[in-house]
MIDO-503240 format. One record per residue (C-alpha): x, y, z; residue number from 0. Coordinates in Angstrom, 1 decimal, decimal comma. Layout:
X_Y_Z_resi
X_Y_Z_NUM .
...
This chain:
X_Y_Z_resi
-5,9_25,0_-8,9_0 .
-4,6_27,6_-6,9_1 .
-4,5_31,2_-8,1_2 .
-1,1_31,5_-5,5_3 .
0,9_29,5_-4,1_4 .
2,2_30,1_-0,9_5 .
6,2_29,3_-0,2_6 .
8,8_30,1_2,0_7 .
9,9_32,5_-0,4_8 .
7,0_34,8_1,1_9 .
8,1_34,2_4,7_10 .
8,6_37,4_6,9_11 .
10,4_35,7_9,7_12 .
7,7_36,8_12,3_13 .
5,4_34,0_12,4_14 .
2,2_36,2_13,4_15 .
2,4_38,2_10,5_16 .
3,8_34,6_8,5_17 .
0,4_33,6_9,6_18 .
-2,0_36,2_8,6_19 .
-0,4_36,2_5,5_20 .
-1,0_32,9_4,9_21 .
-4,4_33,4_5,7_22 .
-4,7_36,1_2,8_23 .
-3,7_34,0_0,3_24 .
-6,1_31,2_1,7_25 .
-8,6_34,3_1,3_26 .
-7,8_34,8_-2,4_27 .
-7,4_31,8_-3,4_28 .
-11,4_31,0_-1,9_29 .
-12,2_34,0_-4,0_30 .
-10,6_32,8_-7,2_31 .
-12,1_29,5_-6,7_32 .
-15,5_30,6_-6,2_33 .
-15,2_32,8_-8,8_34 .
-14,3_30,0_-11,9_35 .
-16,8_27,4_-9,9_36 .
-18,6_25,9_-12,5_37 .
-21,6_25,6_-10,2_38 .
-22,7_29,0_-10,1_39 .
-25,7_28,3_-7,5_40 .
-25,7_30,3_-4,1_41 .
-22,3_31,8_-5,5_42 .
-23,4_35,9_-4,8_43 .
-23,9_34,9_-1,8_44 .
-20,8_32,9_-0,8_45 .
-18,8_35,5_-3,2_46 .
-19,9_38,2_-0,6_47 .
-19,0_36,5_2,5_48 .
-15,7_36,0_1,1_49 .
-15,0_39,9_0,2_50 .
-16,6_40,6_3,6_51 .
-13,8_38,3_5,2_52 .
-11,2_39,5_2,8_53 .
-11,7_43,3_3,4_54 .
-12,0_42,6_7,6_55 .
-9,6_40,5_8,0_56 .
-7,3_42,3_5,9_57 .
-8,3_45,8_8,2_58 .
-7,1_43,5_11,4_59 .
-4,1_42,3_9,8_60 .
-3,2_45,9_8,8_61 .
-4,1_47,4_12,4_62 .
-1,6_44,4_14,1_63 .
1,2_45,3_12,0_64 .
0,6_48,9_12,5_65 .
0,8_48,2_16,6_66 .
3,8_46,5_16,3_67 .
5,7_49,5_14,0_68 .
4,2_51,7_16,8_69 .
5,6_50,2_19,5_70 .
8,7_49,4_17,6_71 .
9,3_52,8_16,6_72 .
9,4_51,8_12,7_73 .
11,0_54,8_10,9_74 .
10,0_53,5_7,7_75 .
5,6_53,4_8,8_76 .
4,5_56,7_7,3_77 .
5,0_55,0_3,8_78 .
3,8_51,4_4,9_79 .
0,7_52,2_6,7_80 .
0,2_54,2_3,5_81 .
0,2_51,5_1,4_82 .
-1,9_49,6_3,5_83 .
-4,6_52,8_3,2_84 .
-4,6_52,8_-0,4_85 .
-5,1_48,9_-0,5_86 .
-8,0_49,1_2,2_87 .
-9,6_51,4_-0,3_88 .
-9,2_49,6_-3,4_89 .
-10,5_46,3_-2,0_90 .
-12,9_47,9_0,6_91 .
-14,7_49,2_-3,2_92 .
-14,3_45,8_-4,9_93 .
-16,9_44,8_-1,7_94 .
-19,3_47,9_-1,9_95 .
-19,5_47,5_-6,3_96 .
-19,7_44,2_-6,3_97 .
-22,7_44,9_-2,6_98 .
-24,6_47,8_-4,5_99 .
-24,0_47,5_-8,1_100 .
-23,3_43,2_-8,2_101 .
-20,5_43,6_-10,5_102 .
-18,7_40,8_-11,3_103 .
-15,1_40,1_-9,7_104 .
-13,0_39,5_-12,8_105 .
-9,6_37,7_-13,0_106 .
-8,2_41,3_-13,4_107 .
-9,5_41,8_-10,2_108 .
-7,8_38,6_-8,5_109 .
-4,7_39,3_-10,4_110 .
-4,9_42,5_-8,6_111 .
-5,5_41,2_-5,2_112 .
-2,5_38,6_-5,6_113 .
0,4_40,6_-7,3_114 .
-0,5_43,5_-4,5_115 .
-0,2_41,0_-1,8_116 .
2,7_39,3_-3,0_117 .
4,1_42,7_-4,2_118 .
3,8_44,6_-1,1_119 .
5,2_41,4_1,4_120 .
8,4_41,0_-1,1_121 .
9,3_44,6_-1,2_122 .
8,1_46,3_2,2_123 .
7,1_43,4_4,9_124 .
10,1_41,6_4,4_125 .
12,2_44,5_4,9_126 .
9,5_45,2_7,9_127 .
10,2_41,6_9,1_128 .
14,0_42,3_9,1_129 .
13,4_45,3_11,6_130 .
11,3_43,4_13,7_131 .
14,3_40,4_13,5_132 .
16,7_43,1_14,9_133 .
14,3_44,2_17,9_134 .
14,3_40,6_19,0_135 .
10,4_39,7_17,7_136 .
10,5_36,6_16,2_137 .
């Protein structure tokens, strides 16, 4: 079972950043699976790639929306790309513990990952999307 769901609920209205988003929660959701897998065999292994994906594809996802507030003149960046710092650290040090130290990624950990991702599109990449609506990117 899935750890989240995605719906249109979550929908920006700019399907790039729709997109990436959906991969994020496809990301999670790998994570949370290989993380209650019965079938423990290989898992450090496939539980790193994962991170590794998470954390870089997360950075690329970041440094689009970043370009587009850029070129879109986004008053309201200073505080998002902030945001996206703090998160890029937080997860960027679930990868190097669990790397250096093989600490276990707990369901406080996922719950993490998923009520700061669903969070952080509800509140500020909506409002983001609604900018982007009014400068004609779709």
């Amino acid at each position: 079972m899935a750890l989240f769901e995605w719906d249109d609920n979550l929908v920006v209205g700019v399907l790039e950043i729709d997109d990436q988003h959906q991969r994020l929660v496809e990301l999670i959701n790998l994570l949370h699976d290989d993380i209650i897998s019965p079938d423990k065999s290989g898992s450090e292994k496939i539980t790193q790639e994962i991170l590794e994906e998470l954390v870089d594809y997360t950075i690329a996802h970041f440094s689009i929306e970043q370009y587009l507030m850029d070129v879109h003149e986004y008053p309201e960046s200073p505080a998002h790309i902030n945001e996206h710092n703090k998160f890029i650290d937080k997860i960027s040090q679930f990868e190097k513990d669990f790397k250096e130290k093989h600490a276990n990624i707990q369901q406080d950990t996922l719950a993490f990952l998923k009520d700061w991702l669903y969070n952080h599109i509800m509140k500020v990449d909506k409002e983001f999307g609604k900018f982007l609506n009014s400068k004609g990117v779709s």
